[in-house]
C-alpha positions in Angstrom: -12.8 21.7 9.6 -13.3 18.6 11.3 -17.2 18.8 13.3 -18.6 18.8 9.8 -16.0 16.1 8.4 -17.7 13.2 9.7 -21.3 14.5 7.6 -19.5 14.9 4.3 -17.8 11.7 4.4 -21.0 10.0 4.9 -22.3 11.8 2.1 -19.5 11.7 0.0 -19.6 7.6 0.6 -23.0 6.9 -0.1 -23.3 9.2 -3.6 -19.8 6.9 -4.8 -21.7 3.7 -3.8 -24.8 4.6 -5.1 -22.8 5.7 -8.6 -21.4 2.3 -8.4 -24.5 0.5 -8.5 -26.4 2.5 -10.8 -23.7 3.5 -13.4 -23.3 6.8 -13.0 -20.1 9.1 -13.1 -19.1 9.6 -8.9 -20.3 13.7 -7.2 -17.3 15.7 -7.8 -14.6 16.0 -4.4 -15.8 18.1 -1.6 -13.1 20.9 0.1 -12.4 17.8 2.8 -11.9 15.4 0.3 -9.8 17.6 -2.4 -7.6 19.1 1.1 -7.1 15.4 2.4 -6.2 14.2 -1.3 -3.4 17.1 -1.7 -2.3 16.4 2.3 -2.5 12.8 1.2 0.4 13.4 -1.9 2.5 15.3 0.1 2.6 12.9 2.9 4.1 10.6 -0.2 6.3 12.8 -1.2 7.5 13.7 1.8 7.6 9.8 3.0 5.5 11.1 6.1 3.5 7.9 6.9 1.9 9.9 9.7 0.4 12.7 7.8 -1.2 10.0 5.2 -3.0 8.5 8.3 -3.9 11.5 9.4 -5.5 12.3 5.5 -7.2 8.7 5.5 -9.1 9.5 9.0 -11.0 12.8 7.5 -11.2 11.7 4.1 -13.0 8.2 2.4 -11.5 9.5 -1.2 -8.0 9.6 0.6 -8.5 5.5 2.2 -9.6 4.3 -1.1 -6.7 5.9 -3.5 -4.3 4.1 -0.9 -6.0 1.1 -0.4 -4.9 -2.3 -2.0 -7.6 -4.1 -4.4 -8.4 -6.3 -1.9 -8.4 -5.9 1.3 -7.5 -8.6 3.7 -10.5 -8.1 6.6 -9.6 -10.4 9.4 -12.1 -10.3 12.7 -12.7 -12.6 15.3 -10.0 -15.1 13.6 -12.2 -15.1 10.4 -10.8 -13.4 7.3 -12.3 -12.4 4.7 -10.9 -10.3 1.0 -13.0 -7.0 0.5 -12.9 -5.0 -2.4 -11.3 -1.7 -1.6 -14.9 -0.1 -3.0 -16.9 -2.0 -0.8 -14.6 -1.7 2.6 -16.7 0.9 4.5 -15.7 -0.5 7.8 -12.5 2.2 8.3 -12.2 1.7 11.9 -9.7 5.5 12.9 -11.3 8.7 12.8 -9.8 12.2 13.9 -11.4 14.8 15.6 -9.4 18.2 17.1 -6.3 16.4 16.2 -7.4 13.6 18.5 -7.7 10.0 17.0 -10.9 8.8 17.6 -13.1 6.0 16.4 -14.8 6.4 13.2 -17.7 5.1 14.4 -18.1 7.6 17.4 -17.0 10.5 14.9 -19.7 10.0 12.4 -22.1 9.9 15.7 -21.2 12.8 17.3 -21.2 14.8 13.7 -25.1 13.6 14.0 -25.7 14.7 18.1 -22.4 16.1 19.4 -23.8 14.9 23.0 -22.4 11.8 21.7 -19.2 10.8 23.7 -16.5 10.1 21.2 -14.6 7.2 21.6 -10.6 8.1 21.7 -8.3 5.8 20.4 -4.3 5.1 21.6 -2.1 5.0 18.6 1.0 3.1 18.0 3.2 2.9 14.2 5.5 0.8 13.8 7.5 0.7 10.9 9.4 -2.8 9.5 12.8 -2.6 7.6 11.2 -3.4 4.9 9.0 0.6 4.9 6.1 -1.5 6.3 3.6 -0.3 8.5 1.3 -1.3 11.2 -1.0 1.1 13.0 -1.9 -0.5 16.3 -5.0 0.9 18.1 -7.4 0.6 20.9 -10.1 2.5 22.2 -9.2 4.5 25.7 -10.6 6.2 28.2 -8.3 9.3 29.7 -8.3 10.7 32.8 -8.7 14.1 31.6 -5.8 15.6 34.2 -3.8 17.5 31.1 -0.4 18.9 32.2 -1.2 22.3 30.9 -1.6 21.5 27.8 -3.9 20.2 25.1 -3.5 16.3 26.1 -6.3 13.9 27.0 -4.3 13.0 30.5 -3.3 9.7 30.6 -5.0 6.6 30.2 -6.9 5.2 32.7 -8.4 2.2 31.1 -8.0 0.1 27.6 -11.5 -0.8 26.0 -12.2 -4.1 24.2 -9.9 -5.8 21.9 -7.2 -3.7 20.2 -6.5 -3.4 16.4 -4.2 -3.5 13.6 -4.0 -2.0 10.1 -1.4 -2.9 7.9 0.1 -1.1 5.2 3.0 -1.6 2.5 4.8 0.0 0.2 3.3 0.8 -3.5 4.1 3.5 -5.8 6.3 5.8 -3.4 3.9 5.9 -1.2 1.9 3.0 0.8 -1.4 1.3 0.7 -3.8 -0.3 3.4 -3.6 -4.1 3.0 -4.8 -5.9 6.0 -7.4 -4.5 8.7 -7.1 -7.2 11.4 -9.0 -6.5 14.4 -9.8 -9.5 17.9 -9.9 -12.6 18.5 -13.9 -12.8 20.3 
C-alpha cells in the first residue's frame, strides 16, 4: 500500500488545491485516503494517538480533517499562521512501517533509487491529553537484531522538530509545526 502512497497524495493535493482556486467541487477520496480516514476515526475512538499519526503520514485528507484552522508554522524563530488548506509542508511520512520524511517519501515514490530519509520519533503526552511528536532525521547502522529494525542510530541529521497537537472533538488536531532555530 505504501510505494504508491506518496503518488496519490501528490495527486490527491494538487486536484483539492486546484478545486480551491477555481471553484470546483474537490476529486472524490482515493482507497489511501478513504482507509487512512476510517484508520483515522478509530484511532479517536479508540484514543490511540499513535494510530492517528500513523493515518496523517499516508493520507493529506487525514492531516487536514485534524488540523486546527490555523496552523501555528514556526521555523528558524519566525512564526507564521497558515491556513490548514494551504499548509502543504507536512514534514512525517511512513514508509514499510518506518517513519520517514515526507519529503524523501514523495521522492522515492518518483525514483525509488532515492535514499529515504528515516526519522526518530518521540510522543509525549501532557496531563492535559496534549501531544507533541518530536522528530529528527537519522541515519541507522543497519545491524538489525534479527528482526525488522533499522539498527541503531548512528548519527542525528540537522535540527530536530516538533508538532503539536491538542484535544478537539474526542479526538485531537495539529496546532503548531515548530521546526529549528538556523
Amino acid at each position: 500500500m505504501t510505494i504508491g502512497v506518496a503518488l496519490v497524495l501528490g495527486l490527491v493535493a494538487n486536484s483539492a488545491q486546484a478545486a480551491r482556486i477555481h471553484g470546483e467541487a474537490p476529486a472524490a477520496l482515493s482507497e489511501t485516503d478513504t482507509y487512512a480516514l476510517e484508520t483515522a476515526a478509530a484511532a479517536c475512538k479508540d484514543e490511540d494517538f499513535n494510530a492517528l499519526m500513523g493515518a496523517m503520514a499516508i493520507s493529506d485528507a487525514v492531516r487536514l480533517k485534524y488540523s486546527a484552522p490555523e496552523i501555528s508554522v514556526v521555523k528558524d524563530g519566525v512564526t507564521s499562521s497558515v491556513a490548514s488548506a494551504d499548509y502543504a509542508d507536512f514534514p512525517i511520512g511512513m514508509m514499510d512501517y518506518y517513519w520517514v520524511s515526507r519529503a524523501s517519501m514523495l521522492a522515492w515514490d518518483s525514483n525509488p533509487d532515492v535514499e529515504l530519509e528515516y526519522l526518530d520519533m518521540e510522543f509525549n503526552q501532557s496531563q492535559a491529553n496534549q501531544w507533541a511528536v518530536d522528530w529528527q532525521h537519522v541515519r541507522f547502522d543497519g545491524n538489525s537484531e534479527g528482526g525488522d529494525d533499522q539498527g541503531e542510530i548512528v548519527e542525528r541529521i540537522g535540527e530536530p522538530g516538533v508538532l503539536s497537537f491538542e484535544p478537539f472533538d474526542g479526538c485531537w488536531r495539529l496546532i503548531e509545526d515548530y521546526r529549528g532555530q538556523g
